[in-house]
C-alpha positions in Angstrom: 13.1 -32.4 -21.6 9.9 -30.6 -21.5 7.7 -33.7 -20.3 10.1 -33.9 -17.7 9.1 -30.3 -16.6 5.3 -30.3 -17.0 5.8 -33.1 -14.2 6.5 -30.1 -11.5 3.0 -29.3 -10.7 1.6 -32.5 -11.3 4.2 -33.7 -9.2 3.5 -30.8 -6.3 -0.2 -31.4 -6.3 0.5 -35.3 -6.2 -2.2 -35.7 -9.4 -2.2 -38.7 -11.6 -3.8 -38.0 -14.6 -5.7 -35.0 -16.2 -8.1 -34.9 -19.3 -7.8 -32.6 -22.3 -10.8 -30.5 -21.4 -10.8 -26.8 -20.7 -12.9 -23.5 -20.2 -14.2 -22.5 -23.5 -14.9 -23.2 -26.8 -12.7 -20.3 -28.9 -14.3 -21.2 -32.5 -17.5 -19.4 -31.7 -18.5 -16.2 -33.4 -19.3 -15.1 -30.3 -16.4 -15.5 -28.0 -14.3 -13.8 -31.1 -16.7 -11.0 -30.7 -15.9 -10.5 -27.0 -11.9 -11.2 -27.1 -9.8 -8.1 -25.2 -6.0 -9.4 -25.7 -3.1 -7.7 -23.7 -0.8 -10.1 -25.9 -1.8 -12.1 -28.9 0.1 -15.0 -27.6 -0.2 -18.4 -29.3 -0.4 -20.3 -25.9 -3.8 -18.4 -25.0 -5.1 -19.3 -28.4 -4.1 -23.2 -28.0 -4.9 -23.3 -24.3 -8.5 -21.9 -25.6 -8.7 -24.1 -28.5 -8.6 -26.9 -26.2 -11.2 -25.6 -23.5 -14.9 -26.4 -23.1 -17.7 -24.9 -20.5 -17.4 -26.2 -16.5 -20.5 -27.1 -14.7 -21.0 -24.6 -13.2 -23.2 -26.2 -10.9 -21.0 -26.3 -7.6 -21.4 -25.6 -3.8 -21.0 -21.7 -4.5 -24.6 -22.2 -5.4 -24.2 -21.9 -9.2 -27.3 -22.3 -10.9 -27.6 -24.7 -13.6 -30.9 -23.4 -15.7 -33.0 -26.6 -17.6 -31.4 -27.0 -20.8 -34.9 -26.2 -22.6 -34.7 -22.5 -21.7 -32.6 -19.8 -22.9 -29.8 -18.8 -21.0 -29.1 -15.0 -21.0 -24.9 -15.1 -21.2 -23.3 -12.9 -19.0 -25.7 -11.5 -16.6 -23.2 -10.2 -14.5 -22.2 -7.7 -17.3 -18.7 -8.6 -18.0 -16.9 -6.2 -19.9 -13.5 -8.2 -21.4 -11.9 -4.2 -21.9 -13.0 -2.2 -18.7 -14.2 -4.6 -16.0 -12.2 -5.7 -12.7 -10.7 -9.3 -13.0 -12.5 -11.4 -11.8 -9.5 -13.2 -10.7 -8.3 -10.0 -8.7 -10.8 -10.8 -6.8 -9.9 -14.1 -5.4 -6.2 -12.8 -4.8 -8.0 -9.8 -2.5 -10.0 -12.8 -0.8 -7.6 -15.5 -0.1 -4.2 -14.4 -1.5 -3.3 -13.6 2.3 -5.5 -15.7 4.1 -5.3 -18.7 2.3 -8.0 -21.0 0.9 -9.6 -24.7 0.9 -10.2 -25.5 -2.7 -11.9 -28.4 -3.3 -11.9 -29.6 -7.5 -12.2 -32.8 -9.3 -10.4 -34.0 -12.0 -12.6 -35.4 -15.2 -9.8 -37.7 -16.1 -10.5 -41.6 -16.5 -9.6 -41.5 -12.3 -12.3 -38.7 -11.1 -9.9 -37.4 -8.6 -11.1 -35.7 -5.9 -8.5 -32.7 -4.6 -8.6 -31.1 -2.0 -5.8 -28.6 -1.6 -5.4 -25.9 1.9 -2.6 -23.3 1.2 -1.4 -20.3 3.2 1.8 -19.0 4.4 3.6 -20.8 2.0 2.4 -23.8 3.5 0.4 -27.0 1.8 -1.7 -29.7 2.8 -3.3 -32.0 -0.8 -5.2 -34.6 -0.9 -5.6 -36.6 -3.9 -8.3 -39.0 -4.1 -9.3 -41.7 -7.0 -10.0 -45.1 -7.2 -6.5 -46.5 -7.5 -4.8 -44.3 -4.8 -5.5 -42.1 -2.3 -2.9 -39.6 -1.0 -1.9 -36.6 0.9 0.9 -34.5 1.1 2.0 -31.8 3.2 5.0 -29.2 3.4 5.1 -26.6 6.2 8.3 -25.0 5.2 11.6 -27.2 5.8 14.0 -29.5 4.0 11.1 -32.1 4.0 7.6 -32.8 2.7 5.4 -35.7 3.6 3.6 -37.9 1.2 1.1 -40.2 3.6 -0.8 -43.1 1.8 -4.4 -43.5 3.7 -4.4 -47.1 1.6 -1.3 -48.9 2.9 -1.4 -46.2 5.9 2.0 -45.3 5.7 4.4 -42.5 4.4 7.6 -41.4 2.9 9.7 -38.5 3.2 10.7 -36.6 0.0 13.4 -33.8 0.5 13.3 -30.4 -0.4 15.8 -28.8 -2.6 14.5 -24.9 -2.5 11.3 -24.3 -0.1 10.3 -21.5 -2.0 10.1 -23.0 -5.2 8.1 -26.0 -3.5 5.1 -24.1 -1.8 5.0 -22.2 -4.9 4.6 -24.8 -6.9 2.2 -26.2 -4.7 -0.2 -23.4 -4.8 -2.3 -23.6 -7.9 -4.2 -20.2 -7.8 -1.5 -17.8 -6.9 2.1 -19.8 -6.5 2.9 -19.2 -10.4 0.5 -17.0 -12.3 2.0 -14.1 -13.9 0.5 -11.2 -15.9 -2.9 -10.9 -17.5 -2.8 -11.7 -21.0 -6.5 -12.0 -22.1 -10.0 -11.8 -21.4 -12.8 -13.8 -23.6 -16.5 -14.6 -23.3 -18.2 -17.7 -24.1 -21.2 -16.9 -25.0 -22.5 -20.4 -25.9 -21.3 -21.7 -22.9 -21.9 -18.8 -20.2 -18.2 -18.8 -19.3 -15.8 -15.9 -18.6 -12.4 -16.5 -19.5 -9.0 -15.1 -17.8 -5.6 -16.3 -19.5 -2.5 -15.2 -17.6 1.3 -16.6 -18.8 2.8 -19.0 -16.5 6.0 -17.9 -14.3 8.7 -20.1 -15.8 11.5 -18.8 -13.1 8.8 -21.1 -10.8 7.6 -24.0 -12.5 10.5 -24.9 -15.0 8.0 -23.9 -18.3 6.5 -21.0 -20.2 2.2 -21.9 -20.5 -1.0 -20.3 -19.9 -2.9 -20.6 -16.9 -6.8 -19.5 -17.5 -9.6 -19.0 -14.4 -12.8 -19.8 -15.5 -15.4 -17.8 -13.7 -19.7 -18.2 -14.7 -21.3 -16.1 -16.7 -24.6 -15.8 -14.8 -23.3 -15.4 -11.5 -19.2 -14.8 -11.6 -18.6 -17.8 -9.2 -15.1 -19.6 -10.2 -15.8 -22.9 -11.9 -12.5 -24.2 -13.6 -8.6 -23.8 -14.1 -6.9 -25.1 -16.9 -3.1 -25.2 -17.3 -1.1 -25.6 -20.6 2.6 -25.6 -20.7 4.5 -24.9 -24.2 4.6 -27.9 -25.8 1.9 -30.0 -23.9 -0.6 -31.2 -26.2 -3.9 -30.9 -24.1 -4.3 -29.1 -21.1 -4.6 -30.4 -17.3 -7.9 -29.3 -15.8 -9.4 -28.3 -12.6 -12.8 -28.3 -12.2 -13.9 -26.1 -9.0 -16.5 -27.8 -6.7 -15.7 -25.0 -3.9 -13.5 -22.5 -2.2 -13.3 -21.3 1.3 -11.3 -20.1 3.9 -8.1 -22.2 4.3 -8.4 -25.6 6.7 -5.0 -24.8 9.0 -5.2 -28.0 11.4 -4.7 -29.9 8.2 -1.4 -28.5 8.4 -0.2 -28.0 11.4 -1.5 -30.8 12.7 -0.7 -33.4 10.0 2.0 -35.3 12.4 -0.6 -35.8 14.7 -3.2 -37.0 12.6 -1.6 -39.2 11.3 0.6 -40.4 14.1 -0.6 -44.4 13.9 0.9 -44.7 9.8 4.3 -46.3 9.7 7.2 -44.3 7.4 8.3 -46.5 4.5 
C-alpha cells in the first residue's frame, strides 16, 4: 500500500526514477555538533542518514572552491537555533509569485526537470534519454501529458484539483512544519527538514531544503516517505521567476501533436 502512495509525487512531477542520494552526511562530529531539533523525529534522522553534499555549483553563481584549498564552512553564519530559515525565504520570494525551477535528477536517466508553478497552476517537463515529457494542469477536471517523442498526448482526469496542483508543487504544495536544522560542516551544506503533509500526498515523510554554506543559494531537495528506503532527490541547477506562457499557452504550443 505504501509503494502505491510514494507514487503521487512521482506521478505529479511525471519523474521516472530517482537515486538514493541526499543533502548531508549526518555521521559527522560536526553536523552532530550543529543539530537544533524542533522534534527528534526518526524520518529526519533516516532522510539524513541517507543524504550527501549537492554541487553547489549552479546558475545562482555558487562557487565551487579547488578541492586543494580549505573551505571555510558556513560563511554566511548560520545559526541552526536563532537564524531565519533559509527556506522562509524562498516562500517570501516565490510562494505568491510563482517560480521556474530548473533540477536534475542523478539517477541512471539524468533527468532534466523543469517545473513553472503559480496559482495553483503547473507546467513540468521531464527530460532523459528514454522519454521526454511534459505535463500541464491549469485548474479543471483534466491535465495534459504531451510526448515531444511520438508528438502526441493523452488526457488524464482529475479527481480533486486541489490535491493535484498541490501535489505538483514540490517547494511549497506539501511541506509542513519545521522540524530541524543541521550543518554539514564537511560538506558546506545547510540543512532544513520539515514533515510532509500526509492530508496532501497520501504519506507521512520528511522533505529537507538544502541551501550552501558559503553563499546560502538553494542547491538540493530530498524527499523521504515512511517506509521508502532511499530518498528521491532534486538537485537545483536554478530558480527564477515563474515561466506563465508555458501555461497558459500550452494548447497553443503544442497545437500540431495529435491526442492518443
Amino acid at each position: 500500500m505504501k509503494s502505491s502512495k510514494l507514487l503521487s509525487i512521482a506521478a505529479a512531477l511525471v519523474l521516472c526514477c530517482c537515486t538514493a542520494v541526499g543533502c548531508a552526511d549526518s555521521s559527522s562530529d560536526s553536523t552532530s555538533k550543529n543539530e537544533s531539533s524542533s522534534s527528534q523525529s526518526s524520518k529526519a534522522d533516516s532522510s539524513e542518514k541517507d543524504s550527501s553534499a549537492a554541487d553547489s555549483s549552479n546558475n545562482q553563481d555558487a562557487s565551487q572552491p579547488d578541492s586543494s584549498q580549505a573551505v571555510k564552512p558556513n560563511e554566511i553564519g548560520y545559526n541552526v537555533e536563532t537564524s531565519k530559515r533559509l527556506y522562509d525565504g524562498l516562500k517570501e520570494k516565490y510562494g505568491k509569485s510563482g517560480y521556474k525551477l530548473a533540477m536534475k535528477s542523478t539517477a541512471n536517466m539524468s533527468s532534466e526537470i523543469y517545473l513553472n508553478v503559480k496559482d495553483g497552476k503547473v507546467s513540468n517537463t521531464n527530460k532523459n534519454p528514454y522519454s521526454n515529457k511534459t505535463m500541464v494542469y491549469t485548474g479543471g477536471e483534466i491535465s495534459y501529458v504531451f510526448d515531444h517523442t511520438s508528438k502526441t498526448y493523452t488526457e488524464e482526469k482529475v479527481t480533486d484539483g486541489k490535491k493535484k496542483s498541490l501535489n505538483s508543487d514540490l517547494l511549497f504544495g506539501f511541506t509542513g512544519d519545521f522540524i530541524k536544522a543541521t550543518i554539514d560542516e564537511k560538506n558546506n551544506v545547510i540543512n532544513e527538514y520539515y514533515k510532509i503533509k500526509a492530508d496532501v500526498t497520501g504519506n507521512e515523510g520528511v522533505i529537507c531544503f538544502c541551501f550552501s554554506g558559503s553563499n546560502g543559494n538553494f542547491v538540493q531537495i530530498t524527499v523521504q516517505y515512511d517506509g521508502q528506503e532511499f530518498p528521491i532527490l532534486f538537485g537545483v541547477e536554478q530558480i527564477t521567476d515563474c515561466d506563465e506562457s508555458s501555461i497558459s499557452n500550452a494548447l497553443e504550443i503544442y497545437k500540431d501533436y495529435k491526442k492518443q
